[in-house]
N, C-alpha and C positions, 0 to 999 in steps of 0.2 A: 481258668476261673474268671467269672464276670465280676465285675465290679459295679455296679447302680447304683445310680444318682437319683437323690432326695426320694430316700424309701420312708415312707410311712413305719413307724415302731411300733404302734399300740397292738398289733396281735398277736406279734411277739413276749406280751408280757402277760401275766395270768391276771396285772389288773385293768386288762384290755387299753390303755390310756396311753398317751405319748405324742410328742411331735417327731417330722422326719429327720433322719440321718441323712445328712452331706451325702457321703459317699458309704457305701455296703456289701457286703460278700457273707458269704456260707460256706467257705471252704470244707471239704471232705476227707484230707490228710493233713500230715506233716509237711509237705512238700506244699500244698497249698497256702499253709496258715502263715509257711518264711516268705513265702510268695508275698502274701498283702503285708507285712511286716514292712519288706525290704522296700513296696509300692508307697507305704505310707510313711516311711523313711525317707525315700527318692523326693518325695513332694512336701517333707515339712508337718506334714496333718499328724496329727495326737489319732491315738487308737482308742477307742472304747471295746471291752469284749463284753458280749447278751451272751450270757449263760442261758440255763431256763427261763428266765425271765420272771422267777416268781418269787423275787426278794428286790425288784429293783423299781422305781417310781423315776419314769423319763419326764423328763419337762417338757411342759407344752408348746417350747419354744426349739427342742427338736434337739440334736445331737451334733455339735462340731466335728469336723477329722472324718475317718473310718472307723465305721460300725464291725467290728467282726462278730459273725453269729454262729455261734457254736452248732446249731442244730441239726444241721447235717455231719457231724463231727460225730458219730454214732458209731457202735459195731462193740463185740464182745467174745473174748474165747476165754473156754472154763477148762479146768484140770481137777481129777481127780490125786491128791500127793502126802502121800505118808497119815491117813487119816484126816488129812484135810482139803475142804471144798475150796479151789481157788477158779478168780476171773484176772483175765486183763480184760480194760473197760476200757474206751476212748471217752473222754470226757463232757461229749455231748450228749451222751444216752441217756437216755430217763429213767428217773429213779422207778418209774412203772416199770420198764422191762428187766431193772432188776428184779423188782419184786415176783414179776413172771418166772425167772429162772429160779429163786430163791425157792419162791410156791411149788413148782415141777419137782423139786428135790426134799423138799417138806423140811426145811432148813429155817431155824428161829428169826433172821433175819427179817424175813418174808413181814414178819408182827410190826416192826416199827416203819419199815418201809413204805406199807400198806397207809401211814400216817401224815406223809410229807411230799410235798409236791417237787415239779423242779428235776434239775440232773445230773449227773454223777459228780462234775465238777465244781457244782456250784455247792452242791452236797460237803465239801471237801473242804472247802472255804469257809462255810459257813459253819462247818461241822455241827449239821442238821440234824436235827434229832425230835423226839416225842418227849412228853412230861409225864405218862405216864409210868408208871415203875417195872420196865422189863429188861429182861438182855437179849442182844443188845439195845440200847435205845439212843445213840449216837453214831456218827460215821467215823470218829478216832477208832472205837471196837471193833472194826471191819476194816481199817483202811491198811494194808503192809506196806506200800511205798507209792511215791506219785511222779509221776514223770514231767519236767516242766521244759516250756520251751522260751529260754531267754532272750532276750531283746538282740542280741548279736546271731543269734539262729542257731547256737547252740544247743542237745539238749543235756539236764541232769537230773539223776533220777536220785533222790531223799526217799530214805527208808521213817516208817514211821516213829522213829525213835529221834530222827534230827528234826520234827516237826515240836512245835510250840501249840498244845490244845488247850482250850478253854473252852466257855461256854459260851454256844454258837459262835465259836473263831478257830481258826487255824492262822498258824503265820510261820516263818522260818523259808519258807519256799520261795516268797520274792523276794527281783522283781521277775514275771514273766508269765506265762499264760498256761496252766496245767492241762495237758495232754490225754494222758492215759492213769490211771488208778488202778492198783493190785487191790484184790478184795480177797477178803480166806475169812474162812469159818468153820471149826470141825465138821465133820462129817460126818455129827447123827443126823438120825432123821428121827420126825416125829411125826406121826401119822395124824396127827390134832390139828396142825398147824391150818390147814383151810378152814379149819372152821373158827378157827382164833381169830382166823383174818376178820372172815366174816361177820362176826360176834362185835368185834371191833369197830368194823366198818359203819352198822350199825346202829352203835352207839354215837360214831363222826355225827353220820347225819341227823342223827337227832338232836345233836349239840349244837353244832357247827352251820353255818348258812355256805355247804358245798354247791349249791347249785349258781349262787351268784360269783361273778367276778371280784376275787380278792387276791392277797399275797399271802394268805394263812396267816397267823399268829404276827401282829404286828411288834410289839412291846417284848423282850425280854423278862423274865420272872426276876425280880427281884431276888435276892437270898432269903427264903425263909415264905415267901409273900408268893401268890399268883398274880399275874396283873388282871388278868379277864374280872378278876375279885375287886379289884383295889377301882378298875372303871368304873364298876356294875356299881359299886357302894355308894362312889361317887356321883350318880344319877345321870351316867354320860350313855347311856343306852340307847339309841335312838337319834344323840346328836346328829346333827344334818348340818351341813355346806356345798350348797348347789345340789348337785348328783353325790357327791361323796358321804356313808354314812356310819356310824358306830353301830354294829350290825345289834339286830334287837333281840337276838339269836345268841350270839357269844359275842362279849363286850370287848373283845382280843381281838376283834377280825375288822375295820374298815371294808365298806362295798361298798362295788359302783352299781348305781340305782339303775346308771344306763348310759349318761351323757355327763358320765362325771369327768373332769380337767385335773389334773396333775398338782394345780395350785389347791382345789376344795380338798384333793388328799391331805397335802402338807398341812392343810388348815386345821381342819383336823384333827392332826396328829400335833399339833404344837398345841391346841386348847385341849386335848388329852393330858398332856404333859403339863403344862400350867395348871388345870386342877387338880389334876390328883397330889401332885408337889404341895396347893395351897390346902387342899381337903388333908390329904395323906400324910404330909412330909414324905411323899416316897417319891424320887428323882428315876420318873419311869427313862430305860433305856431301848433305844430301837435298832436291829440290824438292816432294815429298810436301808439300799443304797439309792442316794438321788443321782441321774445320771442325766447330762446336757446341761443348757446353759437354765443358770437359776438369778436373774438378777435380783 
């Protein structure tokens, strides 16, 4: 497996922006990922792992240590088992190619899938999900156990019942880099399901500004509250810093115009959070992970 020096990260992430990684790999097993473990071990450097890249905001000042990049960490096999549809998933796969096999099989899944960017793994962590009202609409409802591979290169696999869910979170699992994911879901089929997608899909784009670079849904819903709502109220639609903007489209989404920097996001998203706090009293919360050095 190679290892490469001072790799550029912005097209790694879906909100195209980022400075370089030290040192980087894409490992394609198990046997690769103990490999730069034990490399980044040997040498002292801290690891960062890039998921899909589309919950995470890199600093323009680039990434200390070893980058490890799940991406090539892909692959999937499915079983038919006692009425129920199961995969094992490696945890670089995209939540697209789930939704391709979900679709193949006309399996409900395929509905919230179709909603969320990103891959399996990060899926997992973030326990990503939609807002609007279907089953499933989270990845705790799919997930049967996850495979992890710990800092000493052992691995352990947690059944979905020793995991800790909440909204957009999982935890229980670290510390360590999850692997592979068990997915099941009865084995009806409904013959609707394409065109639910579709119908769906749809309505995204009419709402959503899917064609520019963003991270989806930046803010967390409050209990009870939307945030897209609590921006919009707030007259923050359209805000702009440099390239980075509060899309004018749905008040949840930050895009980059083109030549947006990693700071005009943060920017951003902290004058997001300061008004709607002095407009709202609502103490908006984000799963956005910042990753590199942030002085």
């Amino acid at each position: 497996m190679e290892i490469q020096n001072n790799v550029a990260l912005a097209t790694y992430t879906s909100w195209l922006i980022g400075g370089p990684a030290d040192h980087f790999c894409r490992p394609k097993d198990v046997e690769q990922l103990r490999e730069a473990q034990s490399w980044a071990r040997a040498k002292g450097l801290p690891i960062t792992v890039l998921s899909g890249g589309s919950n995470v905001l890199i600093s323009d000042q680039g990434v200390r240590g070893l980058v490890i990049c799940l991406k090539d960490f892909a692959g999937t096999e499915m079983s038919v088992e006692g009425g129920r549809f199961r995969l094992t998933v490696k945890a670089g796969t995209g939540k697209s190619e789930l939704l391709k096999i979900f679709l193949k099989e006309k399996l409900a899944p395929a509905l919230f899938l179709a909603g969320i960017p990103g891959d399996v793994g990060g899926g997992v962590v973030m326990n990503a999900g939609v807002a609007e009202a279907m089953v499933p609409r989270e990845f705790t409802e799919i997930t049967e156990w996850i495979e992890v591979l710990k800092p000493d290169g052992s691995l352990k696999t947690y059944q979905h019942g020793e995991l800790k869910w909440s909204y957009r979170h999982s935890s229980g699992w670290e510390p360590g880099i999850i692997t592979r994911v068990g997915i099941q879901w009865p084995h009806r089929q409904d013959p609707s399901i394409l065109e639910q997608v579709r119908a769906a899909n749809k309505v995204r784009l009419s709402k959503q500004p899917l064609d520019m670079p963003s991270c989806g849904s930046v803010f967390v819903n409050p209990p009870g509250l939307k945030a897209a709502q609590l921006i919009d109220s707030s007259g923050l639609k359209g805000y702009t810093v440099g390239e980075a903007q509060v899309s004018t489209k749905h008040a949840n989404f930050i895009v980059n115009l083109g030549a947006a920097k990693a700071q005009d996001i943060w920017s951003v998203i902290q004058h997001v959070k300061a008004t709607v706090k002095s407009q709202k009293s609502v103490e908006l919360q984000t799963e956005v992970v910042r990753m590199g050095d942030w002085a």
